[in-house]
C-alpha positions in Angstrom: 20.9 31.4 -16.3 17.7 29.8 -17.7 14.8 28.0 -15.7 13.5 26.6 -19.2 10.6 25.0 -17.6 9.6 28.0 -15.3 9.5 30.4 -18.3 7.7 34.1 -17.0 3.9 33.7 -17.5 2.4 36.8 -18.1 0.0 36.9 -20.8 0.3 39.7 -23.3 2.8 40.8 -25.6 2.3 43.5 -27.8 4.8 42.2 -31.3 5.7 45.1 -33.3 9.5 46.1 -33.5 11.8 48.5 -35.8 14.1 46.0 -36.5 13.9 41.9 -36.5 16.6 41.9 -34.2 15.1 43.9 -31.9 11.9 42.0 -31.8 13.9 38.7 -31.4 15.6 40.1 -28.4 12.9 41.9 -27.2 10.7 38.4 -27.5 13.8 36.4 -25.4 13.7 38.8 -22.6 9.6 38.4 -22.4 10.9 34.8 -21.8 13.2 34.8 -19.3 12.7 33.1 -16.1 10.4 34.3 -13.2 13.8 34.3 -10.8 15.0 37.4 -12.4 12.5 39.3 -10.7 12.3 40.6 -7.7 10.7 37.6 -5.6 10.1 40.1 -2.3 8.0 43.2 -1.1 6.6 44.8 1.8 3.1 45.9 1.6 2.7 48.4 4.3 -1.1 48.9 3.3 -1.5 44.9 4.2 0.3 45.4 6.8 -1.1 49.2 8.9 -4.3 49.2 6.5 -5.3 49.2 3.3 -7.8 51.7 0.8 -9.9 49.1 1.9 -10.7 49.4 5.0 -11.2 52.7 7.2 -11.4 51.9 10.7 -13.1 54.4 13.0 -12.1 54.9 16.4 -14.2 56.9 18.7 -13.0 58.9 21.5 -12.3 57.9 25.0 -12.4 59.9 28.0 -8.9 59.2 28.8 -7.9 61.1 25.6 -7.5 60.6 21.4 -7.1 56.9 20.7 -6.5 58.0 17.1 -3.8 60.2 18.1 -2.6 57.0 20.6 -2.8 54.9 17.5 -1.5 56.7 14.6 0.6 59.9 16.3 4.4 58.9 16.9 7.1 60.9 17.6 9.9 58.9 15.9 9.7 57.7 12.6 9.7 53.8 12.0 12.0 52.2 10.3 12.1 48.8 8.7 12.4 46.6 5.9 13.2 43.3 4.1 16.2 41.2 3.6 16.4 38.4 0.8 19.8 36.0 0.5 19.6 33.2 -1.4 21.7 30.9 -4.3 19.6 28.7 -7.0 21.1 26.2 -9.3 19.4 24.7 -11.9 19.8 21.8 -14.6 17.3 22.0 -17.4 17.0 19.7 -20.4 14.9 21.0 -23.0 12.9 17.7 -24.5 14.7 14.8 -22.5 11.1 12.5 -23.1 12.7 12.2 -27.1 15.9 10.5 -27.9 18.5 9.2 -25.5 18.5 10.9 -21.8 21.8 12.0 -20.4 21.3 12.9 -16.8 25.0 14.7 -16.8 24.5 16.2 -19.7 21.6 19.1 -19.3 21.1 21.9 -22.1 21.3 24.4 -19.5 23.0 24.5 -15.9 23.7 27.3 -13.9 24.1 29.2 -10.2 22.6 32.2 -9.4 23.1 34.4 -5.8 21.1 36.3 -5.0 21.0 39.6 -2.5 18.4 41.9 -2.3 16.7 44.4 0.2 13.7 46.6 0.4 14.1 49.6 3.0 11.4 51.6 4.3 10.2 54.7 6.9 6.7 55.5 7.9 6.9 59.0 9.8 3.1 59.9 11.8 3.6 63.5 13.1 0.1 63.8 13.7 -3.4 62.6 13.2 -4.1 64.0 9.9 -0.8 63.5 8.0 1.2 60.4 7.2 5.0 60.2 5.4 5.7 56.6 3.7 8.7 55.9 1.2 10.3 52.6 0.2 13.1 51.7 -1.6 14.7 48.5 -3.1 18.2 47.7 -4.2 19.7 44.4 -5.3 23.1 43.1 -6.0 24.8 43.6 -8.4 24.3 47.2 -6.8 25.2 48.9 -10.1 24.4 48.3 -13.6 25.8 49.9 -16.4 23.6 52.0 -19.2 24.1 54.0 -22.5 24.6 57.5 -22.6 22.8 59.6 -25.4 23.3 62.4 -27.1 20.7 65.5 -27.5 18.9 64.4 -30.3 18.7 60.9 -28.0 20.9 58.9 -30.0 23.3 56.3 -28.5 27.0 57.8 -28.4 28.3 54.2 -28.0 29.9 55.1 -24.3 28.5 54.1 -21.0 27.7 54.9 -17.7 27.5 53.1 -14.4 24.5 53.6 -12.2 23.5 52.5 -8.8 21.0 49.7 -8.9 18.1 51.8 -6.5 14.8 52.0 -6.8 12.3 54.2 -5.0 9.2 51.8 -5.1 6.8 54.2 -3.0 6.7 57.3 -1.9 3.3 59.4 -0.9 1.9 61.4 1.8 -1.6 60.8 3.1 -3.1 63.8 4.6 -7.1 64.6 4.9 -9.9 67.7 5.2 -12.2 68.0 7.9 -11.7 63.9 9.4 -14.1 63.1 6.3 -12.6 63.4 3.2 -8.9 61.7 3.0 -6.2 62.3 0.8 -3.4 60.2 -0.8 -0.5 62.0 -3.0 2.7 60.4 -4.4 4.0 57.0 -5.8 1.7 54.0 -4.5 0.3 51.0 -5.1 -3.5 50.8 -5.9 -5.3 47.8 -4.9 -8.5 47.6 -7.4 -8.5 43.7 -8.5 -9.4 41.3 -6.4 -7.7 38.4 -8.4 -4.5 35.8 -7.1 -2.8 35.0 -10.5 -5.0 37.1 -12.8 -6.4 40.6 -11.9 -7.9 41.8 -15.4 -9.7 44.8 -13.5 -5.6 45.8 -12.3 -5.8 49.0 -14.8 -3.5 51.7 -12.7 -0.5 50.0 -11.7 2.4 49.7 -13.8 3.2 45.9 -13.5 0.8 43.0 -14.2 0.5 40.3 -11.7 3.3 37.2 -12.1 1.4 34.0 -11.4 4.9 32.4 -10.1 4.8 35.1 -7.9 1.3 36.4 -7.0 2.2 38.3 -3.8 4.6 40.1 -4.6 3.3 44.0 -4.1 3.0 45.8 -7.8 4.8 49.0 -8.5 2.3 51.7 -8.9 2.3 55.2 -10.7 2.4 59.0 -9.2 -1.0 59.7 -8.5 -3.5 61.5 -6.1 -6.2 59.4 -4.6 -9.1 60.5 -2.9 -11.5 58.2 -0.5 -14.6 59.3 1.3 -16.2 56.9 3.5 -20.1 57.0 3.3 -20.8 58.0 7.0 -23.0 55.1 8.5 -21.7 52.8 6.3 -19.3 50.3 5.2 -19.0 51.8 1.8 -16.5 53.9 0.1 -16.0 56.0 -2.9 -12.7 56.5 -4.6 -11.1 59.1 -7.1 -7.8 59.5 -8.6 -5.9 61.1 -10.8 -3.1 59.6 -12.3 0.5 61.4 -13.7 2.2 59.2 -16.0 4.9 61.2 -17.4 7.4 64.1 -16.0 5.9 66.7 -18.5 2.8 66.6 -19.9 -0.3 68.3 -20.7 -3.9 68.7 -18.7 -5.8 67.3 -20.8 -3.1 63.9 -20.7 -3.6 63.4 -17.1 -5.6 60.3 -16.1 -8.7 60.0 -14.1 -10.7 56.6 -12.4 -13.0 56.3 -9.9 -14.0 53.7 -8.0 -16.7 52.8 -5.3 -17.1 49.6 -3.0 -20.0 48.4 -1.1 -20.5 46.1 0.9 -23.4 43.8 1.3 -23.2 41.0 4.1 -20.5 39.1 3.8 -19.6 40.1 0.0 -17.8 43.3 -0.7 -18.7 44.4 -4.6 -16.6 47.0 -6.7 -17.3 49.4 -9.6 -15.0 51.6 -11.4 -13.9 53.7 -14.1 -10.6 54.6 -16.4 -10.3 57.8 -18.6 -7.1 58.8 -20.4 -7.0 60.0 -24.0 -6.5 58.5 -26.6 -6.0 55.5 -24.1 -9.2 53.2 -24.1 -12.0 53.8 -21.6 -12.3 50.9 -19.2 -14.7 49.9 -16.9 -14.4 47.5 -14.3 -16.4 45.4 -11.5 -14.9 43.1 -8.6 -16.7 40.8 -6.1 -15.4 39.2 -3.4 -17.2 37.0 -0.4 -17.2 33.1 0.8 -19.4 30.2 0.1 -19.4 27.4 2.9 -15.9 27.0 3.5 -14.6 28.3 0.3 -13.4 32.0 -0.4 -14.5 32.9 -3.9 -13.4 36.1 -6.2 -13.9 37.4 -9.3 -13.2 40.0 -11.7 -14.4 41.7 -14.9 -13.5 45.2 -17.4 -14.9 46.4 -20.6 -13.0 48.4 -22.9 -13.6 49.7 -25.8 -10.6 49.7 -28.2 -7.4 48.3 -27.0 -3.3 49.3 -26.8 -2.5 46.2 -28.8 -1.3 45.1 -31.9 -2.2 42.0 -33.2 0.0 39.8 -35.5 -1.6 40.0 -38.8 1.1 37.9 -40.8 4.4 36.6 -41.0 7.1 37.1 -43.9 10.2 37.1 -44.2 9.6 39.8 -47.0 8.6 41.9 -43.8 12.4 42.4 -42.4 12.1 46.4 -42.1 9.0 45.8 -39.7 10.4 43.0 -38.0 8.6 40.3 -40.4 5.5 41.3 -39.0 2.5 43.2 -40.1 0.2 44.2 -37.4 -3.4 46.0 -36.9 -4.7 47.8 -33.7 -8.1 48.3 -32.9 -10.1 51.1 -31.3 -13.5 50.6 -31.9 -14.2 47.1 -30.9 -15.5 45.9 -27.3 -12.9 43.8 -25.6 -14.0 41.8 -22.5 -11.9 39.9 -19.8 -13.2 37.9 -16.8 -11.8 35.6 -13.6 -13.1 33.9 -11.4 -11.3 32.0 -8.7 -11.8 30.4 -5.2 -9.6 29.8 -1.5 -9.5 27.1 0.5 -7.8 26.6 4.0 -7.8 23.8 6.2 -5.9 25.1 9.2 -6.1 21.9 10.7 -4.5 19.8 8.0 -2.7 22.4 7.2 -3.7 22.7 3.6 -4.7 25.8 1.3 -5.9 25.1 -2.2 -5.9 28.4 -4.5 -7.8 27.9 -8.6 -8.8 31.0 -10.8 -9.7 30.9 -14.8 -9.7 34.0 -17.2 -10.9 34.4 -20.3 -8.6 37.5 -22.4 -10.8 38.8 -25.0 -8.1 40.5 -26.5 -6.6 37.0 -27.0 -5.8 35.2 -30.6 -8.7 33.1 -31.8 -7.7 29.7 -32.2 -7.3 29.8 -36.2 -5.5 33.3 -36.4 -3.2 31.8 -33.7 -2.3 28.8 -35.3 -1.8 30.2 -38.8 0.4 33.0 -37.7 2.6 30.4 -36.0 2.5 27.9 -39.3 3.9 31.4 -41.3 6.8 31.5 -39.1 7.8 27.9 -39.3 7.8 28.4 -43.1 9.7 31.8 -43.1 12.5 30.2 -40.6 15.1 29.8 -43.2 15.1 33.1 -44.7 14.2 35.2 -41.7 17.7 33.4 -40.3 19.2 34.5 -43.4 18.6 38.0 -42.8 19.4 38.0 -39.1 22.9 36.4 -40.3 22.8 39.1 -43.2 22.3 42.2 -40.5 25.0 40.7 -38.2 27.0 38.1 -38.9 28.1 38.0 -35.5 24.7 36.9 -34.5 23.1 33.1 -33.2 20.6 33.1 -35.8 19.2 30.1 -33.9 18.5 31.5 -30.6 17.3 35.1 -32.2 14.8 33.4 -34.2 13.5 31.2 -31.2 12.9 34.2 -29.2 10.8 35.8 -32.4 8.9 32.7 -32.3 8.4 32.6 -28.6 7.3 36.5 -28.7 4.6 36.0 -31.8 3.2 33.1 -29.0 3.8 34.6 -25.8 0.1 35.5 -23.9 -1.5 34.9 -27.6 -4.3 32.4 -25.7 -7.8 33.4 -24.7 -8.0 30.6 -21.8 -6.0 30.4 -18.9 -6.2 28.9 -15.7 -3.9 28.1 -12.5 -3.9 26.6 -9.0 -1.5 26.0 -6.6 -1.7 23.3 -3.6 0.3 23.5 -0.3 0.6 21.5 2.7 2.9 22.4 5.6 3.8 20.5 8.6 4.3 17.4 5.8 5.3 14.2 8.5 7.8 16.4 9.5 7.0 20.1 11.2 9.5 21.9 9.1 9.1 19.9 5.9 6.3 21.6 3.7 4.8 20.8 -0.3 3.6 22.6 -2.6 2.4 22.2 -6.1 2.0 24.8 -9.1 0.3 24.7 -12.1 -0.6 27.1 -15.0 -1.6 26.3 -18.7 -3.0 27.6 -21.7 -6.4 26.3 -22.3 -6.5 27.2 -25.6 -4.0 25.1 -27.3 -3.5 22.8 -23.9 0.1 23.2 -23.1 1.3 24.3 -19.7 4.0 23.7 -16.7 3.8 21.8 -13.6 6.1 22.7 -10.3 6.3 20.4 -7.3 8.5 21.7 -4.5 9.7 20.4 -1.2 11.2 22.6 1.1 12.7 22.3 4.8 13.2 24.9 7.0 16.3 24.0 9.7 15.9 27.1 11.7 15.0 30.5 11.7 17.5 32.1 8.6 18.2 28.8 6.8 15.7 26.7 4.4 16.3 24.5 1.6 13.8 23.9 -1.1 13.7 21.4 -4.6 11.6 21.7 -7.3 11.0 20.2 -10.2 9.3 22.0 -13.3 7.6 20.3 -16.3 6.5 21.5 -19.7 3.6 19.6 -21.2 1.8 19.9 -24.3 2.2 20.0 -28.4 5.0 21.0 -29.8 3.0 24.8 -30.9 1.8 25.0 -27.5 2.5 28.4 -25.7 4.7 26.6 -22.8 6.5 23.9 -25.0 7.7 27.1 -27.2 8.3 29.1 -24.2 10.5 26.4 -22.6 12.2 25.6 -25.6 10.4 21.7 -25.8 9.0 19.5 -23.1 11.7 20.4 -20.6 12.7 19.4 -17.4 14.5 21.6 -15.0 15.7 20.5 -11.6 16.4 23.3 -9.0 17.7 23.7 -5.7 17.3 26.9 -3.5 19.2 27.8 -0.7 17.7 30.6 1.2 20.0 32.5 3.2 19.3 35.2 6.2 15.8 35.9 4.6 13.2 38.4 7.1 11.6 41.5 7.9 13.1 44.1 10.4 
């Protein structure tokens, strides 16, 4: 099912592609709705501490209260549960021509069932044992099975739909120097909807969805607390591949200090032939107001930039592209918090500029080429399978050449609970492209009516031109209208 107006907004897409219809599929599935994503996590370094904070307890007469605090001879168990069913009605320009209510381009009804199960085992002071683990329903999926030479042999295989999301040992030398080895999350930006200075973990943040924890890589961390201090220094090395060479391994560095109430961050990123990155965070308040932001320098970058569109480029997906691994590339946020626990209101804004972003011009032109190529490029979609909707494949080439291809973005969200009612709460959402103005807008309502059971609608708008990032994205100015049914949802 499609959420036209409540298209996935990450920002970067990297359109290069074999075949055209790979790169139209490949485009459609960068478009596809922020739903089909996991929409829970469990961050257990939120939760028992993260790599930002050590805490140092002394000891008492009475005995260790580290070992009282972090020793256990059973291993915890716990998780998250997530039941729900969304339906949704979307109409993809209904602001042009007649308006028929019972009559939306899309409709659809999608349960959902998901769960995220983990342990946390604490045999002794120095050592820790953490793994997690999610599975959704459908709770298999089927896949292709290759040959040796890894071509596809056309049969297929069914596989259970598991995921091992963490899984790492901490473990330290001496009490000073403390040790982190295994799959994990690393927490180096300090950005809501945008973290720029995010470089290790494998996922970019989803502004629909900004809390949801990030899957990380296999890697060994390092932290040594500066004694006397608040400040910390961080190393790690990062393995991003089953088999590989010495010289392929990763290594970054970090180190955080903190100055009043601001806490500042530098750090590092070394891979070959990757670019080198650097990368500085500050966070700290103002008055009333929580402020963040965020900023790396690389030089070169890992993408490829859309040089033209032709239809006389079909055997390299009617693209020709350049890469660049010389240049500086810059990207910066800033962003701001702001709670009112007694009106029960947070306000949440952050901007970032993406250097490695389309200028205007080159943006513009590149979608003008497609426009003018749509007639034969359908031709030869129809040509390499007649079986195909030439219509639909070519909309998601289109929406993949646009897709993150701004240098300005900027969101916010507003939320009120305790709205007349103590259960009723509102919330608003926005995000847009700055740099050709075009954008969504997401009010919801929602109602809890006891513990287990809440009921939320939205509605989600597309504004802007018609070669705006989110008008293309949502398939025109469209209006969806959702309900959600959440079902059973909590931790254990």
């Amino acid at each position: 099912m499609k959420n036209a107006a409540v298209s996935n907004s990450g920002r970067r897409v990297a359109t290069t592609g074999k075949t055209a219809l790979a790169v139209a599929l490949a485009a459609f599935a960068f478009a596809t709705p922020a739903m089909a994503q996991d929409s829970f996590s469990i961050d257990e370094d939120a939760m028992f501490g993260s790599e930002d904070m050590v805490e140092t307890v002394t000891e008492s007469a009475a005995g260790s209260a580290v070992q009282s605090l972090l020793v256990s001879e059973s291993v915890r168990v716990g998780g998250r549960f997530t039941g729900s069913a969304d339906a949704s009605w979307t109409w993809n320009d209904p602001w042009e021509g007649d308006f028929d209510i019972t009559a939306p381009d899309d409709y659809g009804l999608v349960p959902s069932l998901s769960s995220l199960l983990f342990f946390d085992a604490r045999p002794t002071e120095e050592s820790r044992f953490y793994g997690s683990m999610k599975a959704s329903w459908p709770f298999s999926a089927s896949a292709g099975v290759l040959d040796s030479d890894g071509d596809a042999t056309g049969d297929t295989v069914s596989l259970p739909n598991i995921e091992i999301f963490e899984l790492f040992s901490d473990f330290s030398w001496n009490d000073s120097l403390y040790f982190r080895f295994g799959k994990q999350t690393v927490n180096w930006g300090v950005g809501y909807f945008f973290s720029p200075a995010n470089i290790l973990n494998l996922q970019e943040i989803d502004p629909t969805d900004p809390t949801a924890q990030l899957e990380g890589p296999v890697a060994l961390r390092a932290l040594y607390p500066i004694p006397g201090t608040q400040h910390n220094l961080w190393a790690y090395t990062v393995f991003d591949a089953a088999t590989m060479k010495p010289e392929d391994t990763a290594v970054a560095a970090k180190a955080e200090f903190v100055f009043g109430g601001w806490e500042l961050g530098v750090g590092g990123y070394y891979q070959k032939d990757d670019p080198i990155r650097g990368m500085l965070t500050a966070s700290g308040s103002v008055g009333q107001f929580s402020v963040f932001g965020e900023a790396t320098v690389a030089r070169g970058s890992d993408r490829s930039w859309v040089t033209s569109v032709s239809s006389a480029l079909a055997a390299s997906g009617f693209v020709a592209t350049k890469t660049d691994d010389e240049s500086i590339f810059f990207q910066g946020t800033t962003g701001f918090r702001y709670t009112n626990s007694d009106a029960n209101i947070t306000v949440m804004g952050q901007y970032l500029y993406d250097g490695e972003g389309y200028p205007n011009a080159d943006r513009e032109a590149r979608i003008t080429e497609a426009q003018d190529n749509e007639t034969a490029i359908k031709a030869f979609l129809a040509l390499a399978d007649p079986t195909a909707d030439v219509d639909a494949a070519f909309s998601g080439f289109l929406k993949g050449l646009i897709y993150g291809s701004g240098r300005h973005y900027a969101a916010a969200t507003f939320s009120k609970s305790e709205l007349l009612v103590e259960d009723l709460s509102f919330s608003l959402f926005a995000m847009g492209n700055l740099s050709d103005l075009s954008g969504y807008v997401k009010p919801t309502l929602s109602y809890s009516f006891f513990d287990g059971m809440s009921l939320s609608t939205s509605a989600s708008f597309a504004v802007g031109f018609d070669d705006g990032e989110y008008v293309v994205l949502n398939d025109g100015r469209a209006l969806s209208l959702s309900i959600s049914l959440t079902l059973g949802s909590g931790a254990f």
